[in-house]
N, C-alpha and C positions, 0 to 999 in steps of 0.2 A: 504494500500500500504506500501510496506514494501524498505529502502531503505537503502544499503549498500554501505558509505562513504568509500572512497578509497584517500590518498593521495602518491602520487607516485611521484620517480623525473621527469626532463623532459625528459631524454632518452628515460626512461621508458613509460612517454606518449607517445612520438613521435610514440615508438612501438605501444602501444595501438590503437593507431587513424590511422595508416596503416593499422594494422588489422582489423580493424573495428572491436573491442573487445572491444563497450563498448555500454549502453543505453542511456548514456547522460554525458558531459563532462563540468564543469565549467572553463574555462582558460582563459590567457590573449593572446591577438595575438599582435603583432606590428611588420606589413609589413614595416614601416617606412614610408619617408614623401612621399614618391610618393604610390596615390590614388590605382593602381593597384592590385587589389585581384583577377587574370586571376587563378594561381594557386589554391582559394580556393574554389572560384568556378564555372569553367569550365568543362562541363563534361567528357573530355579526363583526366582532372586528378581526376578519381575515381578508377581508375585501383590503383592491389598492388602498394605501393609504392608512388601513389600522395597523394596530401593532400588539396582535395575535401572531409572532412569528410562525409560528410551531409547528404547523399544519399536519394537526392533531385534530381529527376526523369530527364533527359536531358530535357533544352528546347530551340531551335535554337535561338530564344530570345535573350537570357542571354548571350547564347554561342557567338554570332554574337556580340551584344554589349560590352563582355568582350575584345573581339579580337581587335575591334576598337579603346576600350582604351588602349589597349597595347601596338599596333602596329602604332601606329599615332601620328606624330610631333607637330600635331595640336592642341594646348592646350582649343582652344573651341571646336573642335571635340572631344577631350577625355573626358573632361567635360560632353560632353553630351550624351555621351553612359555611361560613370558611374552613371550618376542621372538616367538615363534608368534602368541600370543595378539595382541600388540600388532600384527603386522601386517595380524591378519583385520579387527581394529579401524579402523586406516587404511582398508585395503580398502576397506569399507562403510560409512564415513564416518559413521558413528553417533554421533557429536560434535566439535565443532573444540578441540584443546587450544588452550591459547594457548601458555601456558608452562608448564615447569616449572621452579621456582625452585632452584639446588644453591647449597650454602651450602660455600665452599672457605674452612677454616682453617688460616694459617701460625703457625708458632711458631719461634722459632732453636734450632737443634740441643743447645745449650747448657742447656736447660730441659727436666727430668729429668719422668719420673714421669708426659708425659700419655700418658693413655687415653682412645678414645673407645669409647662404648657403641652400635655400628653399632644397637642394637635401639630405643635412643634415641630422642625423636623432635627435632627439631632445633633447640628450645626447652630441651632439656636439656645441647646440646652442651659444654657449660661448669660438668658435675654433677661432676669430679671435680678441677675447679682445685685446689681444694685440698691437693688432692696432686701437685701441681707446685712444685720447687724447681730452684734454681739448686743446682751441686755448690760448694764455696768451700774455701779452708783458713783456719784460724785463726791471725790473725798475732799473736806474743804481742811485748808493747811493755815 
């Protein structure tokens, strides 16, 4: 087997992978922090132009459970059409992940005021330091 390394910017990919001009693609995705991969794969976006690479045969399934997590306030309902969804995925072996990278932040109990923004994406983790304080009292001399 003979195999022809290609590294390309991401424009260029993005072309590529509308096209479907390609055998096989190593790259990073990051939909950000909300679970939702309706776009990558639901079978309405394999038409030019979505980005459903996969072409990974329809299955009402998938499609039906993607929709659910999409489209529903329910955070245990979406929950459980994406563990749905995630294991028709496995299943059918329609891509190998490699990883997925979680970002675990500590802080000592002691430091007041953080928040994180779960809708955030994980480059913002650190948008609201600024309203983090220590509590102290004022020792007067």
């Amino acid at each position: 087997m003979r195999v022809k390394l290609s590294l390309v910017p991401s424009q260029q990919l993005v072309a590529l992978l509308q096209g479907r001009r390609f055998d096989m693609v190593l790259t990073a995705l990051d939909n950000g922090p909300d679970p939702d991969i309706y776009v990558l794969w639901h079978s309405s976006q394999t038409v030019a132009g979505g980005f459903n690479f996969s072409g990974m045969a329809m299955d009402p399934v998938l499609d039906k459970d993607l929709e659910d997590g999409r489209f529903n306030y329910d955070v245990k309902k979406r929950r459980a059409a994406y563990i749905d969804a995630q294991k028709i995925l496995r299943q059918d072996a329609a891509a190998d992940f490699l990883f997925c990278p979680d970002i675990l932040v500590g802080y000592n109990k002691r430091v007041k005021g953080v928040r994180f923004n779960a809708a955030m994406d994980r480059a913002g983790r650190y948008a609201f330091v600024s309203e983090w304080y220590l509590q102290s009292r004022r020792v007067w001399k």
